[in-house]
C-alpha positions, 0 to 999 in steps of 0.5 A: 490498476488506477483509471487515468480519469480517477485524479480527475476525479480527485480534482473534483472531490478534493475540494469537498470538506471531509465530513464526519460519517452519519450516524445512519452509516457509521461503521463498527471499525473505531480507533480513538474516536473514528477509523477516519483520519482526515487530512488536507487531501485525498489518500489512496494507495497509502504507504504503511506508517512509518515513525520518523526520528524525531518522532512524527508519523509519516505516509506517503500515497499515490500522487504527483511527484508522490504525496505526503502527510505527517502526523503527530498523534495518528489522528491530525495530519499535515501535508508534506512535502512532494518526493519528486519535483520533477519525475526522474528521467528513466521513468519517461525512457521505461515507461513512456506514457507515463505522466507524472502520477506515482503509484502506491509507494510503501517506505522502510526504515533500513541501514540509516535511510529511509528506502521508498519504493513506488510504482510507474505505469499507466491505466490497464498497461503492464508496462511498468516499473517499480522504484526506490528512492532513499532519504536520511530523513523524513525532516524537510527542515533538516540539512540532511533532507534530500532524496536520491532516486536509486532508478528501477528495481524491477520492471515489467513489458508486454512480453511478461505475465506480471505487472510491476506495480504495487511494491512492498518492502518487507525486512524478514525479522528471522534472517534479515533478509529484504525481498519486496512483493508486488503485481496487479491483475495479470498472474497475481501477486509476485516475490522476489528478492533484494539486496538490503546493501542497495534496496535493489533486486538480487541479480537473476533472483527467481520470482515467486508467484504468491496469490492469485484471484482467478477471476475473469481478469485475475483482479488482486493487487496491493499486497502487503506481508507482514510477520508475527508469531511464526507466520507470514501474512499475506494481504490483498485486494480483490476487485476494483478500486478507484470508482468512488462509492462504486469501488469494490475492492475488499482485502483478503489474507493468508498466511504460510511458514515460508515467506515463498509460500505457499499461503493459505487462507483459513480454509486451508486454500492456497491462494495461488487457487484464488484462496483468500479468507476475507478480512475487511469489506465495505460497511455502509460509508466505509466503501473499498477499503485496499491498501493495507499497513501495519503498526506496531508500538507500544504493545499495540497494532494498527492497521492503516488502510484508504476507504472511499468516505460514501458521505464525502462522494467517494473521496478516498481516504485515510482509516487507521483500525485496531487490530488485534491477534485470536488464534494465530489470525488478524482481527479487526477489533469491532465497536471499540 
């Protein structure tokens, strides 16, 4: 869920220097030598970092025509290029109100291209769409840089408990299978399956419901699955992002043996029954974190995630952690 007058917002803090955390508000997440990434703009809703050919790293984040950074070093980034130019034309015809800010995208590496999958919608509406466009490189400079919108994946209206927004591609390392998760407030967190030939929804294939908040207005959104060791993990947000150093979001997980579920929290709490052990929260400046990714190289993993910076007035921004495996959970390792 994104308010409309977050990008004014945006407009007014993006111009603000992106200055270092104080001392007096310095969290204990630390990787290199801050969780924080400073970029040449805002980021929310970051896309999980993905390495490209030629060996720069890449997010992509909620924008107009969908925005990008790169990075050779996960530490100084650049800004890219738009994915869009111009919105396709379906999105006006499916989504009506819709003005040109693209939600949450998350990309995946497969079958020789890259697939990127985003949401269409508007502030508080379930009448939305999730997209994929696709790109044989992520290198503006290459002959080959070109991306092909593929239209809607899954869509969603007034008449449906769902809200497609939110997507995350997941490739299932045990059979290869593609399905893609998503949702925002409604019924939760959604599941179905995709056709990794096309990156498009198997026709007719059931959706599963995953996790819930059962809150008053079931606030859980940005999902993100991830597998190691014999376990899916399922990540979310619970609560309300994009109000600056007001935002409340914080990210909860589980895990299942079954990519459909159900997943548990460390409890022993389905999430379906608003189950959802707590992972990361607001600490001091580090404000609303949501959106996790993952990364794994070189025997490492990385968790990339936005927080809005309390010392920069709330602008969102890019944090990259350490993460690390204690019993079969995911730690963030503190004060290192």
């Amino acid at each position: 869920m994104r308010r409309k007058f977050f990008w004014l917002l945006l407009a007014i803090i993006g111009i603000l220097p992106f200055l270092s955390l104080a001392d007096n508000n310095k969290t204990s997440f630390q990787i290199y030598s801050t969780c924080k990434r400073v970029t040449p703009g805002p980021v929310h809703d970051p896309s999980t970092i993905i390495k490209s050919c030629n060996g720069n790293y890449w997010i992509f984040a909620t924008g107009d025509g969908i925005v990008s950074y790169y990075s050779t070093d996960l530490i100084h980034w650049e800004s890219g290029p738009s994915v869009f130019k111009t919105p396709p034309s379906w999105t006006k015809k499916l989504v009506p109100d819709f003005e040109g800010i693209f939600w949450a995208p998350d990309v995946i590496y497969l079958n020789d291209e890259y697939m990127l999958y985003y949401a269409v919608s508007t502030w508080g509406s379930n009448v939305s769409a999730i997209g994929l466009v696709t790109n044989r490189t992520l290198n503006p400079n290459s002959s080959n840089y070109h991306w092909n919108d593929q239209g809607p994946v899954i869509v969603s209206d007034k008449t449906d408990d769902f809200n497609a927004i939110d997507p995350c591609p997941f490739v299932d390392p045990t059979d290869n299978t593609l399905w893609l998760t998503f949702g925002s407030f409604w019924s939760g967190i959604k599941l179905v399956q995709l056709d990794p030939s096309t990156g498009k929804r198997i026709n007719n294939s059931p959706v599963y419901s995953l996790a819930r908040h059962r809150d008053r207005v079931d606030s859980i959104e940005a999902s993100y699955l991830y597998y190691h060791n014999g376990y899916y993990y399922l990540f979310v947000n619970w609560n309300f992002c994009c109000k600056g150093i007001d935002s409340t979001y914080n990210i909860r997980f589980g895990r299942s043996t079954k990519i459909t579920g159900p997943y548990l929290d460390r409890d022993g709490k389905n999430m379906l029954d608003g189950g959802g052990s707590l992972f990361l929260e607001t600490e001091g400046a580090f404000i609303g974190p949501g959106q996790v990714g993952i990364l794994h190289e070189d025997n490492k993993y990385l968790l990339s995630c936005h927080f809005y910076d309390g010392n920069s007035n709330g602008a969102p921004t890019l944090a990259i952690l350490p993460l690390e495996w204690e019993n079969g959970w995911p730690i963030i390792a503190k004060g290192r």
